[in-house]
C-alpha positions as CSV (number, residue, x, y, z in Angstrom):
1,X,-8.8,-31.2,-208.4
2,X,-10.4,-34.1,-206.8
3,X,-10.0,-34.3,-203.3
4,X,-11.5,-37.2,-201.2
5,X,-14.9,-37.0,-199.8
6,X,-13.8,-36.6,-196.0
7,X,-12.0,-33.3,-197.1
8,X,-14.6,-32.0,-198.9
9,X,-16.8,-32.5,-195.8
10,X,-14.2,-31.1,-193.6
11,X,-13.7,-27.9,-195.8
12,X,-18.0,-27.6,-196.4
13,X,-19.4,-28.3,-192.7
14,X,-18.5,-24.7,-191.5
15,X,-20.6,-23.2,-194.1
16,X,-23.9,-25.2,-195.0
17,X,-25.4,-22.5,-193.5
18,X,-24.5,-19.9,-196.6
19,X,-24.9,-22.6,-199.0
20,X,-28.2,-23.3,-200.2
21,X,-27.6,-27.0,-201.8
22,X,-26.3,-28.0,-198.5
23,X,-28.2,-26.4,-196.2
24,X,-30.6,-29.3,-195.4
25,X,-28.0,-31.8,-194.7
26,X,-26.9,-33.0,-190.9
27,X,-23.3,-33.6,-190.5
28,X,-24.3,-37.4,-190.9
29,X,-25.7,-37.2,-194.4
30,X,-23.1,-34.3,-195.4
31,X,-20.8,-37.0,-197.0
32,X,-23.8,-38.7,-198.7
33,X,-24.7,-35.7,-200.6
34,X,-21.7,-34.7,-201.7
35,X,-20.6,-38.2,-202.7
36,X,-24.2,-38.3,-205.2
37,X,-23.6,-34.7,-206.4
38,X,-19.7,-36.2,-207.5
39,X,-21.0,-39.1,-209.1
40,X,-23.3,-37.0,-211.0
41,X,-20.9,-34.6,-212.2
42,X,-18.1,-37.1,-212.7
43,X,-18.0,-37.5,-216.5
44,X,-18.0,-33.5,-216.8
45,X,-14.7,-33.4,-214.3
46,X,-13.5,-36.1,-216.1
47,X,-13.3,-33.9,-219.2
48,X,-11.0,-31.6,-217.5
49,X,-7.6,-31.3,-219.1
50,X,-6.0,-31.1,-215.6
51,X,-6.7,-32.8,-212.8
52,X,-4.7,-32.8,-209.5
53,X,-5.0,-36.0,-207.2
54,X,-5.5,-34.2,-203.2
55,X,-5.2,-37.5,-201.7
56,X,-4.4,-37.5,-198.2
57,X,-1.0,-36.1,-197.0
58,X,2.1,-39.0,-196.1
């Protein structure tokens, strides 16, 4: 799946508390970090033989 990076943040926020990676990032720099980490790990999701688009909902 690759949702976009405002529902990530939305579906992280509540929890950077229990989640160590996260922990040390405000609500500002939440979608920062997460958008880095993706771009990182992009060419191993791209590898995927399924992938579902989460765009936003019409």
């Amino acid at each position: 799946m690759n949702p976009t990076i405002d529902i990530l943040v939305k579906r992280l926020q509540p929890e950077t508390a229990k989640r160590p990676l996260l922990a040390d990032n405000s609500a500002e720099t939440l979608g920062l970090f997460i958008s880095q980490k993706l771009e990182n790990r992009l060419k191993y999701y791209e590898k995927a033989q399924l992938i579902i688009n989460m765009g936003t909902k019409k």
